[in-house]
N, C-alpha and C positions, 0 to 999 in steps of 0.2 A: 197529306203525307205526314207521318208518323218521324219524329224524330227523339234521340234519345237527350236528357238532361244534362248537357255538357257546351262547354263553351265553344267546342268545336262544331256543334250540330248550326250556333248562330253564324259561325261563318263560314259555312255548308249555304244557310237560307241566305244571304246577303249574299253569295255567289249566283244561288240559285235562279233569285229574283232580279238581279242586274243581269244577265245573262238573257234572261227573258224578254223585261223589257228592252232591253238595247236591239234586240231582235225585231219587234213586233216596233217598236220606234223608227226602224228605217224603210217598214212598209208603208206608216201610219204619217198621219197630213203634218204641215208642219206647223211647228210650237217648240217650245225651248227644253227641246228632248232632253240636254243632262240635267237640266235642273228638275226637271218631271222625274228623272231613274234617280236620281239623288234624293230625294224627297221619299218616292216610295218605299228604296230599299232602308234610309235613316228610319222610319216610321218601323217599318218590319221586325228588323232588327233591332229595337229598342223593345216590341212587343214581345220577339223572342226571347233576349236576354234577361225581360222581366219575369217569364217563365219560367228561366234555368235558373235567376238569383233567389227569386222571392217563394216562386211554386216550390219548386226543387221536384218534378216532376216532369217524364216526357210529355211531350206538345206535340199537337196538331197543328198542323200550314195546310190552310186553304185559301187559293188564291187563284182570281177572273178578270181579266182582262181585256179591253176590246180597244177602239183605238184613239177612244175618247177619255176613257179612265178605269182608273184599278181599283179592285177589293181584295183587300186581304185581311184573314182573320185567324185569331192565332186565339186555340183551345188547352185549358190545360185543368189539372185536376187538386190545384194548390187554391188559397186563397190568394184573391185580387188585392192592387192596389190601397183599395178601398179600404177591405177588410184590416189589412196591415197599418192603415194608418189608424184605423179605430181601436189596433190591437195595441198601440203604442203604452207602457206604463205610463211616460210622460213625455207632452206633445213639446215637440222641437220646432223652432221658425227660424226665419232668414239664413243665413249662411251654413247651419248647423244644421238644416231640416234636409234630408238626402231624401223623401220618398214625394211618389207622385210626379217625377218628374218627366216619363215616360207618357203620362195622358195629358199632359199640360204641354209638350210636342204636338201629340195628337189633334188637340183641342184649335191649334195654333196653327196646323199646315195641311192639316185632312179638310175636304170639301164636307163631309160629314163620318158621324161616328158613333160607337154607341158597346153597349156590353150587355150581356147576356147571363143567366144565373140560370140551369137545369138544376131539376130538382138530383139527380143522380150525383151530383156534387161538381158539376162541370162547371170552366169559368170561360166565357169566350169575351175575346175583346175585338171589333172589328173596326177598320178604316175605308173610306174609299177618297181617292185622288183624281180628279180631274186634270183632265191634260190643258195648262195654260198656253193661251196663244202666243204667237212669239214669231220674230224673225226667224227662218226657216236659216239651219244650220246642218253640217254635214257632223252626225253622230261617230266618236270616235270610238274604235276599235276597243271595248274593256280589255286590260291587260289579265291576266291569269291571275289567278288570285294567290301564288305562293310567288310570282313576281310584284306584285304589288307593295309600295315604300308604304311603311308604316312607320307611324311615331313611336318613338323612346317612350310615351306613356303609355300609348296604346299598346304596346305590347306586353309592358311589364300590367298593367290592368290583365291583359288574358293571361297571362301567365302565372300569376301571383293569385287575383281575387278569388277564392272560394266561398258559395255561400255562407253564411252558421247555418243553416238549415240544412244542407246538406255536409258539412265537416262537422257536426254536430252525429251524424248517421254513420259517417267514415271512421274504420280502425285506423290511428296513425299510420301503417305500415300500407294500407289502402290511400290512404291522402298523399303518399310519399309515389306511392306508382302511378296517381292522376296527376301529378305536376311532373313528374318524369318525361309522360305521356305526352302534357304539355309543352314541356321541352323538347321531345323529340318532335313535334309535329311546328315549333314555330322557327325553328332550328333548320328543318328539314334534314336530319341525323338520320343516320342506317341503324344506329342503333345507340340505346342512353343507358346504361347501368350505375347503381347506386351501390358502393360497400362501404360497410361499419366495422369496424372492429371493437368490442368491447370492453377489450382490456382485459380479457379471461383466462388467457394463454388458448384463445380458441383459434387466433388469427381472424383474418379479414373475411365478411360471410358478404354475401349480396344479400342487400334489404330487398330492391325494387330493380326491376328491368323492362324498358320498349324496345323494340326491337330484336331480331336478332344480327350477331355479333356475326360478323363474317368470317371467311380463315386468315382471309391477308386485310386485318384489320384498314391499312390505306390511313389515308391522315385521320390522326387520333388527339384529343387533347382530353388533360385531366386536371380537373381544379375539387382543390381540399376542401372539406365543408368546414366553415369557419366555427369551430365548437368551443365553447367555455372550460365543458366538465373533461373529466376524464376518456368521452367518447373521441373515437379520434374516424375521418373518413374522407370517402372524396367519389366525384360522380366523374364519369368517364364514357367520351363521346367517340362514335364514330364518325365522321363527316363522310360528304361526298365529295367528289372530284371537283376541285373548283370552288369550295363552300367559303363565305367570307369568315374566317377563324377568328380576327380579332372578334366580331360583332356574333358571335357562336359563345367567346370566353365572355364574353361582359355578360348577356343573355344567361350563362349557366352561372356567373357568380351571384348575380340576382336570385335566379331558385335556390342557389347553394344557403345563402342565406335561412330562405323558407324552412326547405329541407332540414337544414342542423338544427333549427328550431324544435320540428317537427319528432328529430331523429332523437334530440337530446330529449324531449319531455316523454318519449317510449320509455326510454332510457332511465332517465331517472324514476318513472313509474314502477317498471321493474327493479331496479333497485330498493326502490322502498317493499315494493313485494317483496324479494327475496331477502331482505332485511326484518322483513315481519313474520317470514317464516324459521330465520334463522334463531331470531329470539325465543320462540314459541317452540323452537327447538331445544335451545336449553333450558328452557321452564321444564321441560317436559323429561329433562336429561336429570335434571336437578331433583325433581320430585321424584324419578327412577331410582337413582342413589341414594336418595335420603330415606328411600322406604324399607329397604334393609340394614341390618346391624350386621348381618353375617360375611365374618372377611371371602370365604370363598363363593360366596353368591355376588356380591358386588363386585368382587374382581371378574367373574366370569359377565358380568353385565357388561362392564365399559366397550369390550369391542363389538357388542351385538350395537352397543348407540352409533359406534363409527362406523360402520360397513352396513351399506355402502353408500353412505351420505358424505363422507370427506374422504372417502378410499376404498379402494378392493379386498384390502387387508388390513388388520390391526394385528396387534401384538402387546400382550402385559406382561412385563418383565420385572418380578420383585428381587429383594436382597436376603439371602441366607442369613445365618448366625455372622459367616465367615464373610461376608457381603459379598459374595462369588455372585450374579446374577442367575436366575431361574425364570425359565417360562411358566408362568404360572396361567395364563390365558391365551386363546387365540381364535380369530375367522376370518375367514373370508367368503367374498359374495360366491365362488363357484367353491364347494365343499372337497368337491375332486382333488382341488389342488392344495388341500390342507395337510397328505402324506410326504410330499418334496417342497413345501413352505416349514412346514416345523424340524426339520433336521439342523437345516440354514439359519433358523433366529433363536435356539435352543443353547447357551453357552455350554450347558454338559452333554450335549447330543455329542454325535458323531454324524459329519465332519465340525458341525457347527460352525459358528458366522466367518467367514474371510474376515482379513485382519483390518478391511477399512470399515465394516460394520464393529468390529471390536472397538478400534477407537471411536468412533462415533457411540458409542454404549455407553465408554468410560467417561466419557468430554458430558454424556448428557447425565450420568449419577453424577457425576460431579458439580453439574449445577451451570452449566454451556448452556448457553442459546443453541434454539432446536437446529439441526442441521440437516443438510441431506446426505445421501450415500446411492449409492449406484449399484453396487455389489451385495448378494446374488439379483437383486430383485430393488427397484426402483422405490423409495418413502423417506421417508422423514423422522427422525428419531428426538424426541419430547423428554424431558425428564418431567418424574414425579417429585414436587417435593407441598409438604406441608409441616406449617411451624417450625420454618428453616430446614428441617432436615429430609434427603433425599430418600424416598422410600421407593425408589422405582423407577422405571424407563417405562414410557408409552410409545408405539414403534406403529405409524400409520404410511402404509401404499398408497403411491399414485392414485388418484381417479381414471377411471377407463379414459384411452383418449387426450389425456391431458395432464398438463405438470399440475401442483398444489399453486392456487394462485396468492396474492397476500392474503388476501380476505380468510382462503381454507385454512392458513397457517392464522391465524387470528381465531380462528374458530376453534383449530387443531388443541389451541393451546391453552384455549380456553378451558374444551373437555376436560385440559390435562389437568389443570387447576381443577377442575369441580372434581373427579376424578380421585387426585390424592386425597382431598379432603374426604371423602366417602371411605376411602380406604382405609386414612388417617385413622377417623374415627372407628369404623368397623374393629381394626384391629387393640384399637385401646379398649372398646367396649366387649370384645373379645377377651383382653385380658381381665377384666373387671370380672367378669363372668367365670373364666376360671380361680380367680380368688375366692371369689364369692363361693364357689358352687367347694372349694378344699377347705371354705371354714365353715358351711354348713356340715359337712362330711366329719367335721374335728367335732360339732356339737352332738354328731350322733354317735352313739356305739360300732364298733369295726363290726362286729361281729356278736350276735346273743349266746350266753353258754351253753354249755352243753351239760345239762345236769340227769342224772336217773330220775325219772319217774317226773322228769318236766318236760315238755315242750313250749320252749317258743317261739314266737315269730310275730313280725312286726315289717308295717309298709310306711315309707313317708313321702309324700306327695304334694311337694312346694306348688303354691298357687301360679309362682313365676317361674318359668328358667330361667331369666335374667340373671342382674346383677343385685336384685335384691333378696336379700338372706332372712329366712321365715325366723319367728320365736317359735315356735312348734318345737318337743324334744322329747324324748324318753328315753330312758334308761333299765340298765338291768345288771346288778353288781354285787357280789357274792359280799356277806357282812362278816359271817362265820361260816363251819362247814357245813351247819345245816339250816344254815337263814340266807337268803337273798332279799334287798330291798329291789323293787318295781317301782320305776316313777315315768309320773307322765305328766307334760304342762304346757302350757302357752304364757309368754311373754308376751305384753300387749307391742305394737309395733312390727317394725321392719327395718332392715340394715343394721348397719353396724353396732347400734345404740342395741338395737333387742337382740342382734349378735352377745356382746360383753354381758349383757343381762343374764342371758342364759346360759353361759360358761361357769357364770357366779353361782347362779342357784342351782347348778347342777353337779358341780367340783365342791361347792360348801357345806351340802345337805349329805354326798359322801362321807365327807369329812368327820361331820359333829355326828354320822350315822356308826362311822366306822369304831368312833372312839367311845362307842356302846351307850350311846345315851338313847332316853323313850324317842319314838318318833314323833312325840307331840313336839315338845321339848325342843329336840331341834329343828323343826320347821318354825316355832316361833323365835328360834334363835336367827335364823336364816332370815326373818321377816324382820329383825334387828338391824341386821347385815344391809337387808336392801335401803331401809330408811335410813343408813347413812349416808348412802349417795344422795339423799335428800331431791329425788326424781320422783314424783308422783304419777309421773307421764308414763314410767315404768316397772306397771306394777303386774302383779305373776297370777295366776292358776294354777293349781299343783293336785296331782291325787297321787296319794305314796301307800304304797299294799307293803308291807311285811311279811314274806312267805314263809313257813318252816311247814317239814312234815309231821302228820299229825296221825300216831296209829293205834290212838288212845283207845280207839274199841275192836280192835284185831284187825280193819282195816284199812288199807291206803290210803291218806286222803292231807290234805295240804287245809292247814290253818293262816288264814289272813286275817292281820291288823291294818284297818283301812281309816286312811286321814285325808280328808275331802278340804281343802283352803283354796276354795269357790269354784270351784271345779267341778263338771258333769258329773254325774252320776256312772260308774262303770256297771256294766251289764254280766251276769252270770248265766251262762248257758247250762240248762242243765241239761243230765243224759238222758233223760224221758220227753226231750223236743220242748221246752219251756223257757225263757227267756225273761231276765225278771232285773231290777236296777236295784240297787245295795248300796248300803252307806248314808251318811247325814251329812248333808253341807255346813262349810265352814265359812269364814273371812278370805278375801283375797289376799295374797301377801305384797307388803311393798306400801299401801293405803293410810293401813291406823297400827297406832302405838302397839294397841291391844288386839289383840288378834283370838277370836271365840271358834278353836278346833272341836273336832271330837274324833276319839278313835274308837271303830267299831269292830267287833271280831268276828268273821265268817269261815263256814267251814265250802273247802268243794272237793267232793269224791272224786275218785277214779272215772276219767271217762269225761266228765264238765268243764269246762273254758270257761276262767275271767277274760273279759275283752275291754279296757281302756281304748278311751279316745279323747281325742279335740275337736270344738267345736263345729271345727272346716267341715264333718263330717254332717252332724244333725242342721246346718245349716246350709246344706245344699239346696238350690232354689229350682223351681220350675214357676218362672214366671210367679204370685204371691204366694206358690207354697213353699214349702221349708218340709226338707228330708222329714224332721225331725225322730224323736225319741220311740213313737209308735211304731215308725216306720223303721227303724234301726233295729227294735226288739225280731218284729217279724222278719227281718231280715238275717239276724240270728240264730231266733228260733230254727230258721229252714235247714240254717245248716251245722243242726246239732249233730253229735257223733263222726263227725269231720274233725280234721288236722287241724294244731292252730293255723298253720299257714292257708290252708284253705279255707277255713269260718274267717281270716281275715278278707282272703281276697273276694269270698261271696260278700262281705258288709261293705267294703269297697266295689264291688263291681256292683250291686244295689243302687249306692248313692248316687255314682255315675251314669248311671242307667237311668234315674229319675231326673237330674239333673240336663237342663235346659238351656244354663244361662252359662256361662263364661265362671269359675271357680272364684270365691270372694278371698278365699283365705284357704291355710294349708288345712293338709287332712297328716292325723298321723295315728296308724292302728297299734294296739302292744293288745296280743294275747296271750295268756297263759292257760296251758292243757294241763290238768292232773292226769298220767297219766297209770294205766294197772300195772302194777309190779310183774316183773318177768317169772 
């Protein structure tokens, strides 16, 4: 017979076999019948319970009988005795040595004995008993085996011991419902229920339950499971009619014991789970925010991280000029109810919040610990603040099912903290950015003029939108009524430093241009100018064209004076589709004392483009090529007899179109059309 691995199936077989032989003993000759059923069923049942502690595997009971002596032999699929003692790391003696004791019985009250090793991996251990002779006695009646007096050890042994071999296999929550099991069966209960409450605001849940629970429960008793942590519980018996209660409460304060052990280490397991996902949560929350600079993208972020992991809803409420509060974000996990949630947390809607959401708004800009509110809709209102000052209300819903517990409100307010700070910065970096982006705007021309018989036009193309302001610049500024100067440069750097640089050398070369001096002259004046800021860090490129009309041979055509102070070469498109670079490089300005210009004089008809640029342009990359100078001409050439605005945007949409890699530096086009007389 087949039995399953449990402590109940040994005293199943210890029933089994005393029942038997006490039977076959009152047919059988005479001998010292209890002591013979006492002997065999101690032997049995030590074989068995060696199979449930050590195998941890169901066993086989085979057992023959006749009226002289018995065999029994007990099969299981674990390793033996044996094995186990060999398996020891290290070997235990006298008092401390717990194994083996089971065949050293054996050894000591079996007539013979012996074991067995199948290669299929079976383990049999067999006894047999001869029946000793003896004064002939009248065999007493076995009592039943759930009337049967057991000892205070004895019972706490089956009720308490589990193997490691087999609790070692068990879910906590599975080891909680076999000592339940065991309580309800040594107990004899109608029924054993186990509840925890976690502290969640979940309430009280059933871990584990034997039995079931009747309608008229009848005598009931409940004893708390004695718990350390914050777990709080208690197991809860049904008895039967007549059941001894005290000896029921001692019995279940014993498993209670087990049990809170048991229930507490679930317990704290999960809490370190849900502790390790919390954290991993704000890493994740953190790295979210910090990825963008843009105020309206990381505002719209924060309630997609809350919903639905700390609530149903969220809500981002920033401050006006007039600090009137504004919705400026919001979700929730069912999108449906997003048209009758925003009217309600909306301060300029209509009806907008009831007056106990009002005060809970103002208490939380004002810098209150987070509170709740009840009115329209169940959450909890957060203020934002970062570097002391209050930028905002974060306004998060209940969780389905449930209030916000400490722990959510730890978390809540956490977000809220990482939260401002993202915004914080967003919006500082947002104001940098419009600084930035109205003094680059101050370095360029509003607007190019509008002259007879000129066309220009001109693109500029900061490498950053940030907050960093390119030296890139040109210019275009009437001298007399029939001269304009054209200038176009790079200041070496970025920010404010190549900002001020490039205010100087653009408002100073006006200046000493306007007051009719050569353009040599004052560009090496201007190169005076920079060396007394005594910055060599910030030194210039410049190319300055001199326009005036030229209709010295009866037709249209524009005379240029060109001063190159280290600066590209500008390209001249002409009207027969050719493309060709002009001019003699000079000294960079801002470097050396003495600065070696030259100014060269070129003529362009009616119909031909000069085209200036900066480097950003011939230094566009495709992985180790570079746009450059060849590629710029043909790019020109293609689009001769076109607009200036459009031979710009063809040599620009060229560059970018080769371009591969992420832009190193600014681009800035200036062309000039001569254009036919009307």
């Amino acid at each position: 017979m087949r039995f399953p691995p449990d402590i109940r199936s040994v005293r199943r077989v210890r029933q089994m076999i005393h029942d038997l032989l006490a039977e076959r003993a009152e047919a059988g000759s005479d001998g010292d019948v209890q002591g013979f059923v006492d002997d065999v069923v101690l032997l049995a049942s030590e074989l068995c319970e060696n199979a449930v502690l050590h195998a941890g595997t169901a066993f086989d009971l085979a057992v023959v009988a006749d009226d002289d002596e018995v065999t029994v032999a007990v099969t299981d699929r674990g390793a033996g005795a044996l094995e186990l003692h060999l398996a020891e790391p290290r070997q235990r003696y006298g008092r401390a040595a717990t194994h083996g004791r089971g065949l050293s019985l054996i050894s000591r009250l079996a007539t013979t004995w012996g074991t067995r090793h199948d290669t299929d991996g079976r383990h049999t251990v067999w006894f047999t008993v001869a029946r000793r002779p003896g004064p002939a006695a009248e065999p007493a009646d076995p009592a039943p085996e759930h009337e049967r007096t057991w000892s205070a050890a004895e019972e706490a042994r089956w009720l308490l011991h589990v193997p490691a071999s087999l609790a070692r296999r068990l879910d906590p929550v599975d080891l909680v419902r076999e000592l339940v099991a065991r309580l309800q069966d040594t107990v004899d209960a109608v029924a054993v229920v186990v509840e925890v409450d976690r502290g969640d605001g979940s309430g009280a849940r059933e871990l584990a339950r034997a039995g079931v629970l009747p309608a008229d429960p009848g005598t009931s008793l409940e004893v708390p499971l004695p718990s350390t942590t914050g777990l709080q519980g208690a197991i809860r018996l049904v008895l039967r009619e007549g059941a001894d209660v005290a000896r029921a409460r001692e019995l279940t304060e014993l498993v209670a014991g087990r049990i809170a052990i048991t229930a507490e280490a679930q317990w704290l397991r999960e809490v370190d789970q849900r502790r390790q996902a919390w954290t991993s949560y704000l890493v994740e929350a953190s790295e979210l925010l910090g990825q963008s600079l843009d105020l309206d993208l990381t505002v719209a972020l924060v309630p997609q991280l809350v919903v639905p992991r700390l609530g149903t809803w969220c809500a981002v409420l920033l401050p006006e000029p007039s600090r009137q509060l504004r919705l400026a974000a919001i979700a929730h996990a069912d999108e449906d109810r997003l048209p009758e949630l925003r009217p309600v947390l909306d301060p300029g809607a209509v009806p907008g919040p009831p007056p106990q959401l009002r005060a809970r708004l103002a208490a939380a800009q004002g810098g209150a610990a987070p509170s709740w509110f009840a009115d329209p809709v169940d959450g909890v209102a957060v203020g934002l603040r970062a570097s002391g000052v209050s930028i905002g209300v974060l306004l998060v819903g209940r969780p389905a099912g449930r209030p916000h517990t400490p722990e959510d409100l730890m978390l809540v307010d956490d977000i809220a903290r990482r939260a401002a700070l993202a915004i914080h910065n967003a919006r500082t970096v947002g104001e940098h950015v419009r600084v930035s982006q109205t003094l680059q705007a101050a370095l360029l021309p509003r607007a190019l003029p509008q002259v007879p018989q000129f066309d220009f036009a001109a693109e500029y193309l900061p490498a950053s939108t940030g907050a960093d302001v390119g030296g890139d610049f040109y210019d275009v500024v009437a001298v007399a009524p029939e001269r304009w100067l054209v200038t176009i440069g790079d200041v070496c750097g970025k920010g404010a430093r190549a900002a001020a640089r490039t205010g100087v050398v653009r408002d100073v070369l006006r200046a000493l241009v306007r007051e009719g001096r050569p353009l040599v002259q004052a560009i090496e004046m201007l190169n005076d100018v920079m060396l007394e800021a005594a910055d060599p860090q910030q030194f210039c490129t410049l190319a300055a064209v001199m326009l005036s009309r030229d209709e010295s041979d009866g037709r249209p055509g524009v005379a240029m004076d060109l001063v190159l102070a280290g600066h590209a070469k500008p390209v001249v498109v002409r009207a027969d589709g050719t493309a060709e670079l002009i001019g003699r490089f000079g000294t960079a300005l801002g470097l050396l004392e003495t600065v070696d210009l030259h100014c060269t004089r070129h003529q362009l008809a009616a119909g031909e483009t000069l085209l200036l640029y900066t480097d950003g342009v011939t230094e566009c990359r495709r992985g180790p090529e570079q746009f450059d100078e060849n590629r710029l001409l043909g790019a020109a050439a293609a689009a001769s007899g076109r607009s200036a605005a459009r031979l710009v945007a063809a040599v620009r949409e060229a560059a970018q179109d080769f371009a591969t890699d992420p832009p190193g530096d600014d681009i800035a086009l200036l062309a000039v059309r001569a254009e036919p007389s009307a």
